[in-house]
C-alpha positions in Angstrom: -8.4 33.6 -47.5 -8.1 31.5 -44.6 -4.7 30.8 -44.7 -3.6 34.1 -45.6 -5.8 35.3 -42.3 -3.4 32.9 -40.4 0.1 33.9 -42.1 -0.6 37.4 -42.2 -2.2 37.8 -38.8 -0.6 34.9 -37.0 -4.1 33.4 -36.1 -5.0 30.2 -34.7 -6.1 27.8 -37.9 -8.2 26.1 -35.2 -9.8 29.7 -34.8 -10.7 29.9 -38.2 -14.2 29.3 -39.3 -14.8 28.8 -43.4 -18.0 29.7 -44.3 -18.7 29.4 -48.1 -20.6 31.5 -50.7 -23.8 29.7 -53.4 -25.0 30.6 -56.8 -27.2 33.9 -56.4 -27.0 35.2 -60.1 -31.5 34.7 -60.7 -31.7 32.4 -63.7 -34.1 34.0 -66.1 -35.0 33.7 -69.7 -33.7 36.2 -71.7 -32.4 34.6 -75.0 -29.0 33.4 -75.2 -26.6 35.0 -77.7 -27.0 33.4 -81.3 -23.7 34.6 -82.9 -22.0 31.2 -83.2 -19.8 28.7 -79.6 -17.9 31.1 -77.4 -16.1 30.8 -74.6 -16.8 33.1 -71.6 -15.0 34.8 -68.9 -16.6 36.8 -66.2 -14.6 39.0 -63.8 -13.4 43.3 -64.6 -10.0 43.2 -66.2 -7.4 44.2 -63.9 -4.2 42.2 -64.0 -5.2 39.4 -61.2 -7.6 38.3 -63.8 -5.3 37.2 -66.2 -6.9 37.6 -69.2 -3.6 38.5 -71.0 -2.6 35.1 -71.2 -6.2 33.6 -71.8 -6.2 35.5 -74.7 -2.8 34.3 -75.6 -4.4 30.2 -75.2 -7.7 31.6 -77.2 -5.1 33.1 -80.3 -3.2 29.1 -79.6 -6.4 27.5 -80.0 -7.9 29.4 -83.2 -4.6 28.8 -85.0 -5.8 25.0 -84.7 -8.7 25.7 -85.7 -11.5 26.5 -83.3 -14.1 28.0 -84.2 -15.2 29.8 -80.8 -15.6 33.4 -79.8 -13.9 34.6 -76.7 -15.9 37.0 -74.6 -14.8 38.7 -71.4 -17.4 40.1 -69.4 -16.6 42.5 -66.9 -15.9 46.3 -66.5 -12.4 47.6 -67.7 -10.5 47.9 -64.7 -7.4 49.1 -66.7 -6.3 45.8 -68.5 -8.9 46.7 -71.5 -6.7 47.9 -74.3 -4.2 45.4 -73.3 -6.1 42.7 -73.7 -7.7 44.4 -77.4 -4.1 44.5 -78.2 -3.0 40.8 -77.1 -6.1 39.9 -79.1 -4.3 40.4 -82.7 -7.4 40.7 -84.6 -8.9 37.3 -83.3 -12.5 37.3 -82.1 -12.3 38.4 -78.6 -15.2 40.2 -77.6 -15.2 43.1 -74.1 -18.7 43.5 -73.0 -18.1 46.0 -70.2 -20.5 46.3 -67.4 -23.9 43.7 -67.8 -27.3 43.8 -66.1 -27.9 40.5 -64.1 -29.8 39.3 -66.7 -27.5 39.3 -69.6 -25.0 38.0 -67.6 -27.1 35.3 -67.0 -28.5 35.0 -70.8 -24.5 35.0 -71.3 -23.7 32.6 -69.4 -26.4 30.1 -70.1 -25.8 30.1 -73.8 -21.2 29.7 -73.3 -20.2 26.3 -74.2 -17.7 27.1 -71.3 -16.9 28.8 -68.7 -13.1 29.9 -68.3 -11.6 31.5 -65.1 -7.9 31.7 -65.4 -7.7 34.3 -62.1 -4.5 34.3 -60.3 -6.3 34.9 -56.9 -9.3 34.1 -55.5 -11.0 33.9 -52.0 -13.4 31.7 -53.4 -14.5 31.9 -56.7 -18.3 32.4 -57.4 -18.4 32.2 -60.7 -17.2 28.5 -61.2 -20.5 27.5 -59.3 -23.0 30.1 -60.8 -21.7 28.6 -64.4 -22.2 25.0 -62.9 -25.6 25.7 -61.7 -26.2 26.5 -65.3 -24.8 23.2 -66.4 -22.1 25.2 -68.6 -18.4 23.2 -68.1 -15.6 25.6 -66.7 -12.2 25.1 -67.0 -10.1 26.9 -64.0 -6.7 28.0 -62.7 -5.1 25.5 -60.1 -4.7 28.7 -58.1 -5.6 29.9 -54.0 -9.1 28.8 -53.7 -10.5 27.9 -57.2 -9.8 24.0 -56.7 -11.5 23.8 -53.6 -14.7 26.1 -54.4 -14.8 23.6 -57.9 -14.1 20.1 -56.6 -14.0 17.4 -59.2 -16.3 19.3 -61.6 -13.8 21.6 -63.7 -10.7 21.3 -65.3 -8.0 22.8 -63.8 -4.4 23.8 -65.6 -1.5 26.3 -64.3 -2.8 29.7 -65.0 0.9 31.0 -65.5 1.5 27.9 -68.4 -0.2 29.6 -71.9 0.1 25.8 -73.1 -1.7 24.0 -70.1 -4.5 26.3 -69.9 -4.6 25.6 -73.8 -4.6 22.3 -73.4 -7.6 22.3 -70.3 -9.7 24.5 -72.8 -9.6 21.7 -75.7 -10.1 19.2 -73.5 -13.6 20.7 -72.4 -15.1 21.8 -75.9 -13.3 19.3 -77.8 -14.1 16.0 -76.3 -18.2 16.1 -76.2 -17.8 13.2 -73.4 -16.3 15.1 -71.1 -18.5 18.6 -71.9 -21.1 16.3 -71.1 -19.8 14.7 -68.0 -18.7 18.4 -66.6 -22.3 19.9 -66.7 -23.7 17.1 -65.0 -20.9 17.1 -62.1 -21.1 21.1 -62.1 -24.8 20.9 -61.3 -24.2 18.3 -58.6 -21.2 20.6 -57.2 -23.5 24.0 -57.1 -26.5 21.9 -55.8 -24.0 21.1 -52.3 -23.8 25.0 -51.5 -26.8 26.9 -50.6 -27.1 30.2 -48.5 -29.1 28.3 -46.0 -26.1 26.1 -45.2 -23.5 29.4 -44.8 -26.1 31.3 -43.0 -26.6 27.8 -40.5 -22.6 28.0 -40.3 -22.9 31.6 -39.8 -25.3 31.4 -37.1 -23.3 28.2 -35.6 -20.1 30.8 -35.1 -21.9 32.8 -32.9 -23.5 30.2 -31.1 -20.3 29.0 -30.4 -18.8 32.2 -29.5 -21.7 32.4 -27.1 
């Protein structure tokens, strides 16, 4: 977003303040779905999303053999029967709109967290899913990298095969599940709304 201030707008990059977002999603304790491993991904399905070709990596995977659910929560912001359709008859599950708490419940209980968006100013789901200790696998797109640090795996959201590939890598190898949650929790531990509203607060005092 801050670069796209600065090309669009021709601003000074020394003008430009960053402040970031933190986990907000309450974590509660409504059970976790029982229905067998799924993956999750949260967002409404509108084109930016790219769902259409996560579902085309799920259909990839299954074909080898895994045994996951997909499930994209989110309203249907016109990509829904699309996606249905790009499903093929594999297990991909559209929850529509969710109360905070079942998003959460949902969340808690994925065995990871996928977010293949195309474009994003920041990217609050990776962190609410690390605060949860569930592993994400995201785009290498616009802000994603930065928002996750060194606790996802990344792949090019426009290669079927590498996001694929990042997806097996995460619930295949139980190491490196393992080594994701714990570096996920660190990562969503370093932002607070404390800190943004301090950095906030320290753009006015310097305006001032």
């Amino acid at each position: 977003t801050a670069d796209d201030v600065v090309r669009r707008y021709d601003v000074d990059p020394g003008r430009v303040r960053i402040v970031p977002n933190a986990p907000s999603l309450p974590i509660g304790d409504e059970p976790v779905p029982d229905e067998g491993p799924y993956l999750l991904a949260v967002g409404d399905l509108r084109p930016k999303k790219n769902l259409l070709r996560l579902v085309e990596a799920f259909r990839a995977l299954r074909r080898e053999g895994l045994e996951h659910r997909l499930v994209l929560a989110g309203v249907d912001g016109g990509e829904g029967e699309r996606v249905r359709a790009a499903a093929d008859g594999e297990p991909v599950q559209l929850t529509g709109w969710l109360s905070d708490a079942r998003l959460d419940a949902l969340m808690r209980g994925a065995d990871a967290l996928v977010h293949p968006s195309l474009y994003e100013g920041f990217g609050l789901v990776l962190v609410e899913a690390m605060a949860r200790g569930v592993p994400v696998a995201a785009a290498r797109a616009t802000a994603l990298p930065e928002t996750g640090g060194d606790a996802a795996e990344y792949f090019d959201p426009l290669d079927v095969a590498d996001m694929a590939a990042a997806i097996r890598r995460v619930v295949g190898d139980r190491a490196r599940h393992a080594e994701l949650a714990r570096r996920g929790r660190a990562r969503a531990g370093q932002l607070s709304w404390a800190a943004s509203a301090a950095l906030t607060a320290a753009v006015y005092e310097e305006l001032l």
